[in-house]
DRENZA-474643 format. One line per field, with one value per residue (C-alpha): residue number from 1; residue in one letter; x, y, z. Coordinates in Angstrom, 1 decimal, padded with zeros to 4 digits. Layout:
BEGIN
seq: c(NUM  ...) .
type: c(A  ...) .
u: c(X  ...) .
v: c(Y  ...) .
w: c(Z  ...) .
This chain:
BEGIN
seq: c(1  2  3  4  5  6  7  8  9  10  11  12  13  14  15  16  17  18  19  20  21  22  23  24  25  26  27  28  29  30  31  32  33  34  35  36  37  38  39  40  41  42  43  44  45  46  47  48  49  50  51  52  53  54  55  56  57  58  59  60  61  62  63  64  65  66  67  68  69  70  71  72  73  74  75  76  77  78  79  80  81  82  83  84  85  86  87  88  89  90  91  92  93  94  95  96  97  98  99  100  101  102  103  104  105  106  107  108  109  110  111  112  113  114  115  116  117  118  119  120  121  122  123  124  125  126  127  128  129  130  131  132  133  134  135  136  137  138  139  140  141  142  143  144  145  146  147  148  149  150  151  152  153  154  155  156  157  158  159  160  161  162  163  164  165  166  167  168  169  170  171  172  173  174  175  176  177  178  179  180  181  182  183  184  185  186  187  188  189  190  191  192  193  194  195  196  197  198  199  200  201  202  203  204  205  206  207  208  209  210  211  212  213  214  215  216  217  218  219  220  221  222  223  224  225  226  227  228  229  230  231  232  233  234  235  236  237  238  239  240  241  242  243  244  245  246  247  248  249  250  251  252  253  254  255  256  257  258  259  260  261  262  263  264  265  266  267  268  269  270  271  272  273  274  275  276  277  278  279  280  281  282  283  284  285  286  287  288  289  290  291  292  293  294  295  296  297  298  299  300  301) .
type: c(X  X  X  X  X  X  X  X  X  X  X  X  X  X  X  X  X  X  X  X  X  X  X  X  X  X  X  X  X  X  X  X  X  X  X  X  X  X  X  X  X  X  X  X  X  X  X  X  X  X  X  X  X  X  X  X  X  X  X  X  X  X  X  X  X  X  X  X  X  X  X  X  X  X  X  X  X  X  X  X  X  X  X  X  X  X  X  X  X  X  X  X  X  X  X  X  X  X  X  X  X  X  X  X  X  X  X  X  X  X  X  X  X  X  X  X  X  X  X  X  X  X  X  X  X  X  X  X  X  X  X  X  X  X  X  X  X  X  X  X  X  X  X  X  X  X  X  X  X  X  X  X  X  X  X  X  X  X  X  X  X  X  X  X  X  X  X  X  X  X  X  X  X  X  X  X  X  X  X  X  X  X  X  X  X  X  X  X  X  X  X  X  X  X  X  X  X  X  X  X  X  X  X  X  X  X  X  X  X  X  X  X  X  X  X  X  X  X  X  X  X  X  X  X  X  X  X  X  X  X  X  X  X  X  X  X  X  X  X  X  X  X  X  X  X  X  X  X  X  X  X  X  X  X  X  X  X  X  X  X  X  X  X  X  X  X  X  X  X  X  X  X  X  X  X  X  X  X  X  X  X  X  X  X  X  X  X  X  X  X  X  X  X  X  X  X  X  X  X  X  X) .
u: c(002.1  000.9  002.9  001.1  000.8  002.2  005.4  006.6  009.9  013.4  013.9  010.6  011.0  014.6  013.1  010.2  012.4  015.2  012.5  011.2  014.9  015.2  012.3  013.8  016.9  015.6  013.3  015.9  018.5  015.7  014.2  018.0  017.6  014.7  013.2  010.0  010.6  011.1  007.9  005.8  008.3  008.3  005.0  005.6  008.6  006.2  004.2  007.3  008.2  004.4  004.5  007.3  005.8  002.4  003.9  006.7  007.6  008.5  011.5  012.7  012.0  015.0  017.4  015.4  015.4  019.4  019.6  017.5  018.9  022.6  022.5  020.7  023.3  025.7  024.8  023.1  026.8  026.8  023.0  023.2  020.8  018.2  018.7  018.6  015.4  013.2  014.4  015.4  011.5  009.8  010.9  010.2  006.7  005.8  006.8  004.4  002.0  002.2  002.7  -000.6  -002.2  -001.2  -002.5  -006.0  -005.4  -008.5  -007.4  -007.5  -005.1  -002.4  -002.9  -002.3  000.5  002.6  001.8  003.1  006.1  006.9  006.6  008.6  011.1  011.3  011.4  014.1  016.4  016.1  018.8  021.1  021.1  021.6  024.8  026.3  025.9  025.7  022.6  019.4  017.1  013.8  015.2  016.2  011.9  011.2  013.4  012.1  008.1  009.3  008.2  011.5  010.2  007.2  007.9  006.0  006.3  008.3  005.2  003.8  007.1  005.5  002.4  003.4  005.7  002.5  000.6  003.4  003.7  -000.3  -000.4  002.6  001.0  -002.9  -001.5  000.0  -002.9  -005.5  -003.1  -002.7  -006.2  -007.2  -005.3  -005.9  -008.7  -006.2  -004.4  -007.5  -007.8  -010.8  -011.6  -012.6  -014.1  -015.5  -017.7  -015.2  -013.0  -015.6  -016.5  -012.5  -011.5  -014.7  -012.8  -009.4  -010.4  -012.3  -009.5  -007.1  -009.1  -009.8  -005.6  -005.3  -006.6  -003.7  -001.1  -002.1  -000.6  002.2  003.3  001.7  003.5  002.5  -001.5  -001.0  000.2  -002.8  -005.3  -003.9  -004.2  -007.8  -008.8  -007.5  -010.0  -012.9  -012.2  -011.9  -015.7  -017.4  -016.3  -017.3  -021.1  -021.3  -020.2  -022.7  -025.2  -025.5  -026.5  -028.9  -025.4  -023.9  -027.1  -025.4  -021.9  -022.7  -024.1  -020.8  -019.1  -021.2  -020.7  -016.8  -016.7  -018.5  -016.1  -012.8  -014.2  -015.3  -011.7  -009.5  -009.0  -008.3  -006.0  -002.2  -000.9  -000.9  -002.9  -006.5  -006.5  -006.4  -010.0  -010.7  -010.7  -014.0  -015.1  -013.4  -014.3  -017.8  -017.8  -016.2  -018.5  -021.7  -020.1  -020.0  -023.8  -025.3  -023.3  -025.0  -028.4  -028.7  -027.5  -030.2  -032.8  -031.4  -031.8  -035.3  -036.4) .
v: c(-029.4  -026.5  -023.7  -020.5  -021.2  -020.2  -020.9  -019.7  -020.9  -019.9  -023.4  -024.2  -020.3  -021.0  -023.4  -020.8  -017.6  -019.5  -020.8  -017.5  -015.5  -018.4  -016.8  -013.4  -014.2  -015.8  -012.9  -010.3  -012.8  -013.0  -009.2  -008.1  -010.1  -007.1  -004.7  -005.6  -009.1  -006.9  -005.5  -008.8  -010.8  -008.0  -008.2  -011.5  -009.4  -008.2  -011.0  -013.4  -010.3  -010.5  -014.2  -014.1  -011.7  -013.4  -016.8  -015.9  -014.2  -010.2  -010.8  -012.7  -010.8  -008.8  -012.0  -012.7  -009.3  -009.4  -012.6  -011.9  -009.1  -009.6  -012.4  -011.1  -008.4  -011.2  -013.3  -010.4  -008.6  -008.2  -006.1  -005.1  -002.0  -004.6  -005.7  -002.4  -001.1  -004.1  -006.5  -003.5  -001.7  -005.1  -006.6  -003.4  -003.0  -006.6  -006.3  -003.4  -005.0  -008.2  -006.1  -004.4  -007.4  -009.3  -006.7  -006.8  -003.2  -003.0  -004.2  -000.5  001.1  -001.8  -001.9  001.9  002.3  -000.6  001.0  004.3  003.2  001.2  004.4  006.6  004.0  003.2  006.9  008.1  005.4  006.1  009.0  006.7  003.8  006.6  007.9  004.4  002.3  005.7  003.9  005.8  003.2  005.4  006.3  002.6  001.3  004.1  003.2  -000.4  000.3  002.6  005.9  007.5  010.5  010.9  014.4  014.0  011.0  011.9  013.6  010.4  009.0  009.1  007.8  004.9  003.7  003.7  001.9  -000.9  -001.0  -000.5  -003.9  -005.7  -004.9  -006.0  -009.2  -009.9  -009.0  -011.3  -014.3  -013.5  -012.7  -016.4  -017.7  -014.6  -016.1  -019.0  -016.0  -014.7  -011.7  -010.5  -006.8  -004.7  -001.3  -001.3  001.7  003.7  003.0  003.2  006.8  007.4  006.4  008.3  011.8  011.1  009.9  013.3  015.1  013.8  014.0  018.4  018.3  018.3  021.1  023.2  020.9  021.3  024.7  024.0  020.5  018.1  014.9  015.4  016.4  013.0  011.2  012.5  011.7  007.5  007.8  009.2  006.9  004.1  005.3  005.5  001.9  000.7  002.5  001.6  -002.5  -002.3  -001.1  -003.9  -006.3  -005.2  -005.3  -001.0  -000.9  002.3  004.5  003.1  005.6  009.0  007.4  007.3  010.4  011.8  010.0  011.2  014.7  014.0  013.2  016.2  018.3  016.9  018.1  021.2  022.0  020.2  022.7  025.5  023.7  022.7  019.8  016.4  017.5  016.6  013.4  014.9  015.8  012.2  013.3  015.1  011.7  010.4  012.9  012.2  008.4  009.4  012.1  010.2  007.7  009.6  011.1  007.5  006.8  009.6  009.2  005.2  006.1  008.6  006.1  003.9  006.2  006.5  003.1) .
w: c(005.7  007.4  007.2  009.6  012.8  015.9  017.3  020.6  020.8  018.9  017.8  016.1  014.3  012.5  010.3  009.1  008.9  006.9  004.2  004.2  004.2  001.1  -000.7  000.0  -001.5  -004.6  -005.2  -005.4  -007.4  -010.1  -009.9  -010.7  -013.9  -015.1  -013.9  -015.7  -014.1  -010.5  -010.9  -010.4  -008.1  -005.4  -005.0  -002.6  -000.7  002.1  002.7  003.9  006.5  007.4  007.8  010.1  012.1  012.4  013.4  015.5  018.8  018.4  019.8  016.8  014.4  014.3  014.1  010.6  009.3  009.6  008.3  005.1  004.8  005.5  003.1  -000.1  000.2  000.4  -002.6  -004.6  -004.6  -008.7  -007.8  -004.6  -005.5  -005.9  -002.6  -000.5  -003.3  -002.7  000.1  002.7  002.3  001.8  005.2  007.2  006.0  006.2  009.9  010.4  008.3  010.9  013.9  013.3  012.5  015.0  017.9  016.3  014.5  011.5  008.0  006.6  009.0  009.1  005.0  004.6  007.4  006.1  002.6  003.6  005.2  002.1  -000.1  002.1  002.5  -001.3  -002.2  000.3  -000.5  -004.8  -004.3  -002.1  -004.7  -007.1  -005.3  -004.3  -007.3  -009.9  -011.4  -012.2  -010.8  -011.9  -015.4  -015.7  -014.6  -017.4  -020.3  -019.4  -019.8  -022.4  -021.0  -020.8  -023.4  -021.5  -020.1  -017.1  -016.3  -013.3  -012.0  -011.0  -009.3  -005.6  -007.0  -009.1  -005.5  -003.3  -006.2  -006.0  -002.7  -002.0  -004.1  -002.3  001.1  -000.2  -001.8  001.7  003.6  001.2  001.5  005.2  006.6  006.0  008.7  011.4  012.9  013.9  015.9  017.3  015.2  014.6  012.8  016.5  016.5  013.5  013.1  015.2  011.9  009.5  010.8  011.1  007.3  005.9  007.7  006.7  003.3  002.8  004.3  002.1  -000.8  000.0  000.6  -003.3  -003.9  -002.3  -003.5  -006.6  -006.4  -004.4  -005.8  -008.4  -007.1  -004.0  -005.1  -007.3  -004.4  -002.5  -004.5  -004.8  -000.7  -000.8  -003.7  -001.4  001.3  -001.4  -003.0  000.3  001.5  -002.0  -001.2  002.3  000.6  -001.2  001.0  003.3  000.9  001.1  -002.9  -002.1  -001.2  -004.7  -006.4  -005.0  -005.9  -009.6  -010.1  -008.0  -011.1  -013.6  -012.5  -012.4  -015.8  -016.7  -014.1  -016.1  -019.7  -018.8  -016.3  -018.6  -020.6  -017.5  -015.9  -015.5  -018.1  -016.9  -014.2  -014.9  -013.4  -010.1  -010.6  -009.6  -006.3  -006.2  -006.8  -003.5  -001.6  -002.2  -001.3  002.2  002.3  001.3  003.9  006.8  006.0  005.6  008.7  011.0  009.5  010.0  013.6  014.2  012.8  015.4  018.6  017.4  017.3) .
């Protein structure tokens, strides 16, 4: 039975917004059970919201949301932390994610924006589930993966949400994307976005610097956002068959590596890792140089 496809009307949308409301529900009863359990479960969160968005009319959306929503809360009552953590965050950034989508934005915008939004989301509503239900939901995640004696650990708070939500929003997208062509969306502008996530990447990755100063959560959270950008530009190379740009993109790690031992020792504590950015910097920089100099080969043929 085919599940994605459109459907214009209200009547032929109930049936796919209560399965996926169903799947919503479910989730959150059994991510209550663990939080280790939570961490793998949520991953599907977005992708229902995304679903919904693809298939049905805008309009409609909103009558789902409350729905999914409104009734987790309902039968999740003995967690309802769980509900407003995961299920609240999950459903708005699987809208944007199939919003985005669904008006033909590029893959690596509506990827990062939903991603974003599920981070901010996520982290603003910690000290609310804090307040309400007087539960440390962080110090319960680190007494769970057993880093509660880690002393900064909660360094890498901001960083470890986008992670999680980075891979709820990818796991949506790769499940999704197989069916957008049955939408009519296709990837438009490409090089416009190319050129546009090489400068923002590079950007980012040069923001670290003064955060590292000013605040190391936010540097860390930086450099996950421009190592995004630089993952994202090192596939697209080798999917277009671009091996020659890997050769600069090596010795950029080679010379990282060599960077961290010799400014390990110089600076803050639990802070080297934020070196990896001179490595993302350099894939949206070598990016942006290929970029120019294949279209200058072009103007002269």
């Amino acid at each position: 039975m085919k599940l994605i496809y459109e459907r214009k009307t209200l009547t032929k949308s109930i049936p796919l917004m209560a399965l996926m409301a169903a799947i919503n529900i479910i989730v959150a009863e059994l991510a209550g059970l663990s939080p280790i359990v939570s961490l793998f479960l949520i991953l599907v969160l977005p992708l229902t919201s995304a679903v919904v968005e693809l298939c049905c009319k805008d309009r409609y959306f909103p009558i789902y949301a409350v729905a999914t929503f409104g009734l987790s809360l309902a039968l999740t009552f003995w967690n309802l932390e769980t509900t407003i953590f995961y299920v609240l965050p999950s459903i708005v950034t699987g809208y944007i994610f199939g919003l985005l989508a669904k008006h033909k934005i590029p893959v690596v915008w509506s990827i990062i924006a939903a991603t974003l939004a599920q981070t901010a989301m996520s982290y603003a509503l910690i000290p609310l589930v804090n307040f309400i239900f007087q539960v440390d939901i962080i110090l319960t995640f680190k007494t769970a993966l057993g880093l509660k004696e880690m002393t900064y650990v909660d360094t890498m708070i901001p960083s470890f949400i986008f992670v999680i939500s980075l891979i709820q929003v990818s796991l949506s997208q790769l499940i999704v994307s197989q069916e957008l062509q049955k939408f009519g969306i296709k990837e438009i502008d490409k090089a416009v976005s190319e050129n546009i996530s090489s400068g923002i990447g590079l950007g980012i990755s040069l923001l670290i610097i003064p955060f590292y100063f000013i605040s190391l959560d936010f540097a860390y959270l930086f450099l996950m956002i421009a190592l995004y950008f630089a993952i994202y530009k090192t596939f697209m190379f080798v999917y277009e068959g671009k091996y020659l740009w890997l050769i600069p993109i090596g010795l950029s790690i080679v010379v990282n590596i060599i960077l961290v031992a010799t400014l390990n020792q110089y600076m803050k504590v639990a802070s080297s890792f934020l070196l990896l950015g001179f490595t993302s910097a350099c894939i949206c920089l070598i990016s942006i140089i290929f970029s120019y100099l294949n279209k200058k080969k072009e103007k002269i043929q």
